[in-house]
C-alpha positions as CSV (number, residue, x, y, z in Angstrom):
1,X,-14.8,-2.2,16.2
2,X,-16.0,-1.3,12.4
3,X,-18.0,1.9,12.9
4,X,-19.5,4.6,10.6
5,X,-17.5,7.8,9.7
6,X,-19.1,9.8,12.8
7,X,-19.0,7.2,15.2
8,X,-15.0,7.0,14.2
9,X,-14.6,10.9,14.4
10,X,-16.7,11.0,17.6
11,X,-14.3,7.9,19.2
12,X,-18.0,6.5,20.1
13,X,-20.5,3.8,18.8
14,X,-23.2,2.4,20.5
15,X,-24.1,0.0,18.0
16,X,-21.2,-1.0,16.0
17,X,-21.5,-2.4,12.5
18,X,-19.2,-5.2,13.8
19,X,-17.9,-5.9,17.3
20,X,-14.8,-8.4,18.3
21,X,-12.6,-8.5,21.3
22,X,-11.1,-12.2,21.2
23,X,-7.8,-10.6,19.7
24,X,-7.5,-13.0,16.9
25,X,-10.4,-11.8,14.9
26,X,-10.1,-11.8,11.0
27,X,-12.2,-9.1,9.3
28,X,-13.0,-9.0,5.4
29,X,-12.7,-6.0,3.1
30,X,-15.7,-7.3,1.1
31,X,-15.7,-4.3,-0.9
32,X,-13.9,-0.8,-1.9
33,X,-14.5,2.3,-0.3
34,X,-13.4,2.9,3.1
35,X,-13.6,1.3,6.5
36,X,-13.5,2.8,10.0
37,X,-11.7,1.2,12.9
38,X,-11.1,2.0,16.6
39,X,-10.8,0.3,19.9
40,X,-13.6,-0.6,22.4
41,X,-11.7,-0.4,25.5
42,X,-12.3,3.3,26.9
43,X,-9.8,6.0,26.1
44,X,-8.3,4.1,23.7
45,X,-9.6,6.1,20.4
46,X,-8.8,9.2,22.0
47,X,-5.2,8.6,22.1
48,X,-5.2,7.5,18.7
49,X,-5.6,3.8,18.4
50,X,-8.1,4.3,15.8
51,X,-7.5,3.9,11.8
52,X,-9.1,3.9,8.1
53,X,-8.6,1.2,6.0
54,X,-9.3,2.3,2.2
55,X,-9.8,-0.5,-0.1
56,X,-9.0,0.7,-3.9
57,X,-11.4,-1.0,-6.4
58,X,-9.7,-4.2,-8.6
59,X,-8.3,-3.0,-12.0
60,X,-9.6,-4.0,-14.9
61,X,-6.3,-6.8,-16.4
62,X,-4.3,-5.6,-19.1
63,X,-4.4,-6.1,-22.8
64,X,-1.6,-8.3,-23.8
65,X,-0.8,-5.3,-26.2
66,X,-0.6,-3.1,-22.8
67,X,1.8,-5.3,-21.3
68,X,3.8,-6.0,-24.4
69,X,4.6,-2.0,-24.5
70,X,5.3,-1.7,-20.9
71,X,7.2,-5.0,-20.9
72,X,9.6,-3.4,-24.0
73,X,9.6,-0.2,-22.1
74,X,10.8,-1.8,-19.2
75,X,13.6,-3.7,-21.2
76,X,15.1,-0.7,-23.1
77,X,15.1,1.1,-19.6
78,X,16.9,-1.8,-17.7
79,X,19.6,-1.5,-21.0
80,X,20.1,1.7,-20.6
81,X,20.8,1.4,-16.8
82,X,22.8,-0.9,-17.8
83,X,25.2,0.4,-20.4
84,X,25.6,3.4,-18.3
85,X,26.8,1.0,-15.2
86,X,29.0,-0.5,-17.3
87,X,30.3,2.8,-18.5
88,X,30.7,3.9,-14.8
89,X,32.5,0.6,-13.9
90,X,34.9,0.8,-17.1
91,X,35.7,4.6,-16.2
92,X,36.7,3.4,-12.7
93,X,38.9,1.0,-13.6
94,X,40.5,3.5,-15.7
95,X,40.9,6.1,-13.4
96,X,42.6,3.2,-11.4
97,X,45.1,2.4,-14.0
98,X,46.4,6.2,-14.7
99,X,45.9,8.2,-11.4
């Protein structure tokens, strides 16, 4: 069941904002904000089958300036990484060849 914040801390609602018990039930986060769940079937909330769903508003899309920074951050990262795998790898094989 969907139910307010104090009918989900209470583990009670007489009037659910929406009801279904067919077990393949689809429900739509329409909108952000939070959402309260718990189970109908008596007893059931108390020993914690209950949860909130929080749905985080859509952000707004990048600038292609945004992603072109954070796409060349990204790239000097990754060659970084890398060159100091490499490095690792080449001092391995090193170690291998005198010790």
């Amino acid at each position: 069941m969907v139910v307010t914040k104090d009918e989900y801390e209470k583990c009670h609602s007489a009037h659910p904002i929406f009801f279904f018990n067919n077990g393949v039930t689809v429900f739509t986060l329409d909108r952000p904000g939070l959402f309260y769940f718990i189970s109908g079937v008596s007893g059931h909330c108390e020993r914690g089958q209950k949860i909130i769903k929080v749905l985080e508003p859509a952000s707004p899309p990048q600038s292609a300036d945004q992603n072109e920074q954070k796409n060349h951050a990204t790239a000097v990262a990754m060659a970084a990484i890398s060159s100091a795998t490499l490095m690792s790898y080449i001092m391995s094989f090193v170690g291998v060849l005198f010790f």
